[in-house]
C-alpha positions as CSV (number, residue, x, y, z in Angstrom):
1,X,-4.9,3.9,6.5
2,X,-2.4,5.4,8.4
3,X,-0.6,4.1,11.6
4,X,2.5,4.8,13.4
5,X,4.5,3.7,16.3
6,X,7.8,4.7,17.1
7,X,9.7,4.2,14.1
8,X,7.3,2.5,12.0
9,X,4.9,3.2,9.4
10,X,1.8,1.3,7.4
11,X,0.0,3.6,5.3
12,X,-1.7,3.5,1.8
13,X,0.4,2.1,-1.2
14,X,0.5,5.4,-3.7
15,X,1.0,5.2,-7.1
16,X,4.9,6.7,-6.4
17,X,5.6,3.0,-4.5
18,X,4.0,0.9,-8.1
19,X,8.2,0.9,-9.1
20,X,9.2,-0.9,-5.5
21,X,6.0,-2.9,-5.5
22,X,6.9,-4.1,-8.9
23,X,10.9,-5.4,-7.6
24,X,9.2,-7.1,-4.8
25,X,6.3,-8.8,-6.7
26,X,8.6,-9.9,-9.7
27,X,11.4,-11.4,-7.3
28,X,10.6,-15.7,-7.4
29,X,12.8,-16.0,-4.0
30,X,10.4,-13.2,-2.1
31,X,7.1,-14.7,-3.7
32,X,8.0,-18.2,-3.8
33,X,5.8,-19.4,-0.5
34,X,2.7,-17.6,-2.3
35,X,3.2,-20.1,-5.3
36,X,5.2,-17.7,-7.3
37,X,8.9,-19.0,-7.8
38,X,9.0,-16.9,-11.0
39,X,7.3,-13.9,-9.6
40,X,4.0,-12.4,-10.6
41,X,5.2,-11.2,-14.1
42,X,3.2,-7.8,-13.5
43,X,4.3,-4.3,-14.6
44,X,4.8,-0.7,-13.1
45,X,1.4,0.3,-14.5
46,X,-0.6,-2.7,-13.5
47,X,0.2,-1.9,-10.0
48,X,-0.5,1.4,-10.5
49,X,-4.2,0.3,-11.7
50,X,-4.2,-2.1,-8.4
51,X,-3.2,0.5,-6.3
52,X,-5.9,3.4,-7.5
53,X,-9.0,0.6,-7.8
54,X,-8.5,-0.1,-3.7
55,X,-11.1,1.5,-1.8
56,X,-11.5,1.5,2.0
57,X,-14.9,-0.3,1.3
58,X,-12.8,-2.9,-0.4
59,X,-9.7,-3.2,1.4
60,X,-6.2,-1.5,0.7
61,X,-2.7,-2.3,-0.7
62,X,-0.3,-1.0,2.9
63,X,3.0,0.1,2.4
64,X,5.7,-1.1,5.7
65,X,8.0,1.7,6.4
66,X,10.8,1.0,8.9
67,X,13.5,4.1,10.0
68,X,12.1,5.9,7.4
69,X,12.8,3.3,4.3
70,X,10.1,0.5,2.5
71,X,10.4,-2.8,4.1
72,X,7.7,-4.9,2.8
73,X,3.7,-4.5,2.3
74,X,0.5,-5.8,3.2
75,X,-3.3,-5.5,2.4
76,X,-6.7,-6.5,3.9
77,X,-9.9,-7.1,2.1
78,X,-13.0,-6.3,2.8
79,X,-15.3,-10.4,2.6
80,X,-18.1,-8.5,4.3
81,X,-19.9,-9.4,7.1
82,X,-17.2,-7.6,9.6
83,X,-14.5,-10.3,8.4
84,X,-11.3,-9.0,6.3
85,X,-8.7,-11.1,5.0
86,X,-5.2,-10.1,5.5
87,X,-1.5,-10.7,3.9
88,X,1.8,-9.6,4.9
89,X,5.3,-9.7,3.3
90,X,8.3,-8.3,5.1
91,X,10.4,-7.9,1.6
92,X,13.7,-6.7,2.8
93,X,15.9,-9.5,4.1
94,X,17.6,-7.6,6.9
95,X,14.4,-6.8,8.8
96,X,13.2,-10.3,8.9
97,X,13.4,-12.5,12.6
98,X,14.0,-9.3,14.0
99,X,10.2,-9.4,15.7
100,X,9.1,-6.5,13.6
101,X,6.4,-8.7,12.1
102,X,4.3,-9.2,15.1
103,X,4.2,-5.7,15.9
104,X,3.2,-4.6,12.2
105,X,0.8,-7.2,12.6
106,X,-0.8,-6.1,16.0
107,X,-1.0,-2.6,14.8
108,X,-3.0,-3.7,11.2
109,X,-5.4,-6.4,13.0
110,X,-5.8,-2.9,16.2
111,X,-6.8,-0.6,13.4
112,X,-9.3,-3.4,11.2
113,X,-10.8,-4.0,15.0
114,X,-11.4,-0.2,15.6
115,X,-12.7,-0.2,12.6
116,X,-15.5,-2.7,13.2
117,X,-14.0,-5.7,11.6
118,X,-15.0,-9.0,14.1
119,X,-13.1,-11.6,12.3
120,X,-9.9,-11.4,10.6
121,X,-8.7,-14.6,8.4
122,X,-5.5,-15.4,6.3
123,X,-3.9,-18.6,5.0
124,X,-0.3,-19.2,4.3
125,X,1.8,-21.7,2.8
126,X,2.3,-24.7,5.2
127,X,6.0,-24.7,4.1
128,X,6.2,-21.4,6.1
129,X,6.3,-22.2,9.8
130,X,7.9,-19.0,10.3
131,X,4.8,-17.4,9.6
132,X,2.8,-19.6,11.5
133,X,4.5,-19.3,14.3
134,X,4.2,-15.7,14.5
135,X,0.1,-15.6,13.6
136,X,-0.3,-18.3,16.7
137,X,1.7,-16.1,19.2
138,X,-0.8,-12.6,17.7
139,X,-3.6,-15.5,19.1
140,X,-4.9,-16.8,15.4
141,X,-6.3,-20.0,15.6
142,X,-5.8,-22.7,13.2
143,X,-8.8,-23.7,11.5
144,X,-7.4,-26.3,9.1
145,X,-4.9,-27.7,7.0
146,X,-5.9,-27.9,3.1
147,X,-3.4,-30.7,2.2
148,X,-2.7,-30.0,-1.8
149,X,-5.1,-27.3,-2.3
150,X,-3.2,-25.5,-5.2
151,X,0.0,-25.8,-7.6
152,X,2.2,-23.6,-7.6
153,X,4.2,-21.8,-11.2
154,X,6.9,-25.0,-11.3
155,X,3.5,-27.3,-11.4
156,X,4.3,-28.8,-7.7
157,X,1.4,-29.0,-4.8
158,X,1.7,-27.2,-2.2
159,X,-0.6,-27.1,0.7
160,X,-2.5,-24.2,2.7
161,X,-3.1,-23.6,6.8
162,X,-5.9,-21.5,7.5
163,X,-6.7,-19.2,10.2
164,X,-8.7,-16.9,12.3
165,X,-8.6,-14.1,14.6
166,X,-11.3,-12.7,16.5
167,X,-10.8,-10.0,19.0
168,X,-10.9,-11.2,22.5
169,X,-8.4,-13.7,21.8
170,X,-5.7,-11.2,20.1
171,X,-2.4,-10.6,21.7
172,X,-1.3,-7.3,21.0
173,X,2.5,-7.2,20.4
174,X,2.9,-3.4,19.6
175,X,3.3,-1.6,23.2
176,X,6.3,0.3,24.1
177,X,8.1,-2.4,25.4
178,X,8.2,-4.4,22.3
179,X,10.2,-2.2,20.3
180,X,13.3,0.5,20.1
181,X,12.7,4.0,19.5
């Protein structure tokens, strides 16, 4: 995949981002709300075997690129029947609450529709209202709340939102008047 608007990029992980990929993934604070205070523990050639076993039949590690430097990553799968699953992370600090989310977001769920995808689902933390905020305004609807669904690396519950998109309710936020040149 490749898309760009203005001064932003998603496009295929390759195996020259495994090194960045493996800062983000390891850092507890940046993966704490996906259950991983401690990080994911993986190495610089583990990615690199993630990143060359994605397939566009499977789905695809993304790569964020914002004024020309890595900001974060994302990555669909392919569940079949037209429906992908999709997760974000905006890594870099400084870009969050800046409304850049929303707009990478509009451009991944434009591209999955275009290509034939009629459902798109995620779930996030319910800790993370941030998040949910922001997949409510793209027009996600929330499906339910899975109250202590999984435990997280310290041993504590944590709890799950799930949601859905499908087309004629999305709420595209990347037009030219969202966003500087």
């Amino acid at each position: 995949m490749k898309v760009r608007y203005k001064n932003l990029w998603i496009r295929d992980a390759e195996i020259a981002d495994a090194a960045k990929l493996c800062q983000w993934w390891n850092d507890g604070e940046l993966m704490k709300y996906l259950g991983f205070p401690n990080g994911l523990g993986k190495s610089v050639e583990e990615i690199e075997d993630k990143i060359e076993n994605y397939t566009d039949e499977k789905g695809r590690l993304l790569l964020i690129e914002y004024q020309g430097q890595s900001i974060g990553e994302m990555f669909y799968d392919n569940l079949g029947n037209q429906v992908a699953e999709i997760h974000i992370k905006i890594c870099e600090a400084i870009y969050r609450n800046k409304g850049l989310g929303r707009i990478i977001l509009s451009l991944l769920i434009k591209e999955l529709f275009n290509q034939g995808y009629q459902k798109i689902i995620l779930d996030v933390n319910l800790q993370n209202t941030r998040a949910q905020h922001v997949y409510e305004l793209l027009g996600f609807k929330k499906l339910r709340i899975n109250d202590d669904s999984w435990v997280d690396q310290l041993g504590c519950s944590q709890s799950s939102v799930d949601y859905e998109l499908v087309e004629n309710d999305f709420r595209d936020y990347a037009t030219d008047t969202n966003i500087g040149g």
